[in-house]
N, C-alpha and C positions, 0 to 999 in steps of 0.2 A: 567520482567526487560526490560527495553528499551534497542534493540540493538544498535549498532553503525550506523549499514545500516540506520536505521531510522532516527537516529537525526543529521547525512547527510541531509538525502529528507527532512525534516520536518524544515532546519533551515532557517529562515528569507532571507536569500539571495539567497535561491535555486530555484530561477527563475520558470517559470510556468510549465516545464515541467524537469522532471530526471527519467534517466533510470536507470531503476535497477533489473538487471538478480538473482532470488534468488539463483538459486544453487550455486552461487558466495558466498553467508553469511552461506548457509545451514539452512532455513527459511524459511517458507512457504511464499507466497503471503500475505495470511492475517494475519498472525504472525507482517509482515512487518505492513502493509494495519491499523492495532491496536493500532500499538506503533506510527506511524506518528500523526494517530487521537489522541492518548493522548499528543501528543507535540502542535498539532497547530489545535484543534477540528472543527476549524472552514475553514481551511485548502479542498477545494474540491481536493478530489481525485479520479481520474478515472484509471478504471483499464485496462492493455490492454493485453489479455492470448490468449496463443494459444488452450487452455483448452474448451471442447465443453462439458463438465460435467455440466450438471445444479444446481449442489447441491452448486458447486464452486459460481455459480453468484448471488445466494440466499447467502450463505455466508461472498462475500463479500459486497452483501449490506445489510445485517444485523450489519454489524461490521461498517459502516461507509461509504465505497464508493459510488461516486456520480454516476456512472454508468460502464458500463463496455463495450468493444469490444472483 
């Protein structure tokens, strides 16, 4: 189910860049990172974490993201 966080980021007016801290939704990054892609698939999104896991950056560009920091 798409959450609300996403179809915020993912709506036609939301400009080229929006913050979005998940522990605010309680949802992961790519949980988020999913549901945007299924609103606007064409939509570049880049990810930017403080997260140095590499499993996370493989993830989220398996899911969609167009790169990451």
């Amino acid at each position: 189910m798409v959450g609300i966080a996403a179809q915020d980021y993912a709506r036609p007016d939301a400009g080229a860049f929006t913050d979005g801290d998940v522990a605010d939704h309680g949802r992961s990054g790519v949980d988020i990172l999913r549901d945007i892609k299924m609103l606007q698939p064409k939509l570049p999104v880049l990810i930017l974490t403080a997260s140095s896991e590499d499993q996370f950056a493989i993830r989220v560009l398996k899911v969609g993201a167009a790169g990451f920091v």
